[in-house]
C-alpha positions, 0 to 999 in steps of 0.5 A: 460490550457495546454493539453498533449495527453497521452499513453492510458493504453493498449497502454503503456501495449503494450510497457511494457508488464507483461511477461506470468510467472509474470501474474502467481506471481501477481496472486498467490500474490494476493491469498495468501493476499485474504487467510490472509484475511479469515484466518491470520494466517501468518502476513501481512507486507507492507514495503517500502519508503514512495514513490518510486522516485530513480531507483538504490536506489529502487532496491537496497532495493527492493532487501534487501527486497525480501532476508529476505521476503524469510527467514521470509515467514513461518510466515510472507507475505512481500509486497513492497510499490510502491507508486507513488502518493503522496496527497498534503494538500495544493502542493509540490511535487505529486510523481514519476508519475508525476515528476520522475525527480526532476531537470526537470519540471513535465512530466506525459507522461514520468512519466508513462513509466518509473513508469510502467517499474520500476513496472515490475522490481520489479515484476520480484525481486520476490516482491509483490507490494502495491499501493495507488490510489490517481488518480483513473484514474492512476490505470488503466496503473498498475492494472494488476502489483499491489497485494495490494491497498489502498485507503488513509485518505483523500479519503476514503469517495470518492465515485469514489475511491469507485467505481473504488476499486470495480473493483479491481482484488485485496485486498484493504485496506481503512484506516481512515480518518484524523480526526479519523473517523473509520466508514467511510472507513467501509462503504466504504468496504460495498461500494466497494463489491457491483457492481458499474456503473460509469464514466471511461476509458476503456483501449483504454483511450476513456472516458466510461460507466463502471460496477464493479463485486464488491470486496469482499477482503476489509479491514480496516487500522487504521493509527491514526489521527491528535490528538490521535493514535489508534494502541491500542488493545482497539482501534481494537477490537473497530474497529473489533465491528463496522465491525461487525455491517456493517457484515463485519469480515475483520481483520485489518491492523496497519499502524505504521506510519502517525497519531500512530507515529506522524510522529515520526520516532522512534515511528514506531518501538515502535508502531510495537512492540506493535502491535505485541504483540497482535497477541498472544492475538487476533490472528483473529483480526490482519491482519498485519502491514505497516512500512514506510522503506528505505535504510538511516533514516529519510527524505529530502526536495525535492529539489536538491542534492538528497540523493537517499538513503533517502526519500522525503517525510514522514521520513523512518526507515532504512534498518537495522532496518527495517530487524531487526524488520522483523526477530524479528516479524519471531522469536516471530510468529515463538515462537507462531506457535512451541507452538500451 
């Protein structure tokens, strides 16, 4: 085995500081998601490559995307994904974080500055941003950049990412699991709102005893399963029901990729318009939408030459149709809102 000492958290927040004026937007990001929560009257929109690994090329699109979040905002609240991590069924490559370039071997010591200081300029673009948490112990050197979590299909029965979402100061999403399993990350809604003793660090990275508050802004994302989609309205109210059971009243999140696509690129599209569709007919139990979105369509091996443009790993939707179903999504809450 091979050790390597790392940064502790607060020591990398010490040499990339989140500046006095962006604490304030994390914050108010923040609010406005706990808002939609309680009340969606606007559409949650979680946009962006399937994982971040090319400078340039993210704040190229991290800049696409704060223009017409801007144009859009009276009906819609955009948030980037900047997913860092990757889960590996079986191996290939873990993410940004771990191995930020390609050419080089993996270097997390490496992968964590330039993460962080990547995570600041996109802050700074004016754009909320969205994690997945596959390393708990990750979140600790970003929870104070991130506006909305989620906890993924192969963890969501984890009681350690349970634990360590209940100490989130953020919104955070669950979604079901591989096999379609929609109870589960209902419980671990329960779970995550209650207080929790657990085995952490603490910011100086010494290994500690930790106690959660709890967080009560929890909810569910349906991102179909390996067999059978479930971004049907049937398959929310169902989702809704069983919510409900638990006395949970979250509305809930569609993932238009993974198992509603199968992996389908141009699925996305069909399954965001769909969607769409049902906010009309069940405007409170609809939170909003995730679309897997870059600059170029589809997807490449990574391995070099990189197109920096495309993403390495689940195939993406293309700028232009991605701005194109945003304004679209504007036009047609934008119809509903002048009529109510």
């Amino acid at each position: 085995m091979i050790t390597l000492s790392l940064p502790s958290p607060a020591e990398l927040k010490a040499r990339l500081p989140l500046p006095p004026d962006l604490q304030g937007k994390v914050k108010s990001f923040r609010l406005s998601i706990q808002k939609l929560l309680h009340n969606p009257q606007k559409l949650l929109l979680i946009v962006g490559p399937c994982s971040l690994y090319d400078e340039a090329a993210t704040l190229e699109y991290a800049h696409k995307l704060k223009e017409v979040s801007d144009k859009i905002a009276s009906s819609c609240f955009v948030v980037m994904r900047a997913y860092l991590e990757k889960p590996r069924t079986l191996s290939g490559w873990k993410g940004f974080l771990y191995q930020s370039d390609l050419s080089q071997a993996p270097d997390l010591a490496r992968g964590l500055f330039l993460a962080r200081q990547l995570l600041l300029q996109l802050t700074a673009a004016g754009l909320p941003l969205a994690m997945e948490f596959v390393n708990p112990l990750s979140a600790y050197y970003f929870d104070d950049l991130i506006s909305w979590g989620c906890i993924g299909a192969r963890t969501s029965a984890s009681q350690i990412h349970r634990q360590i979402a209940s100490s989130f100061s953020f919104p955070i999403g669950f979604k079901n699991s591989v096999d379609g399993n929609m109870q589960l990350p209902i419980q671990a809604m329960v779970s995550a709102s209650l207080s929790h003793s657990y085995l952490g660090i603490s910011q100086e990275g010494k290994v500690t005893a930790l106690t959660s508050s709890g967080n009560p802004h929890t909810h569910l994302i349906l991102r179909g399963s390996d067999t059978s989609t479930n971004y049907d309205l049937d398959s929310i109210k169902k989702a809704f029901h069983y919510e409900t059971l638990y006395h949970k009243h979250s509305p809930i999140l569609v993932d238009c990729s993974h198992g509603n696509s199968k992996k389908n690129l141009s699925q996305q599209k069909e399954v965001f318009l769909e969607v769409l569709d049902y906010k009309n007919k069940a405007p409170h139990l609809l939170l909003g939408l995730m679309l897997e979105s870059f600059l170029e369509a589809g997807s490449q091996k990574p391995s070099p030459p990189l197109n920096p443009r495309r993403s390495l790993t689940d195939p993406c939707l293309d700028w232009d149709t991605t701005e194109a179903l945003l304004l679209y999504a504007h036009e047609a809450l934008s119809c509903t809102l002048a009529s109510s």
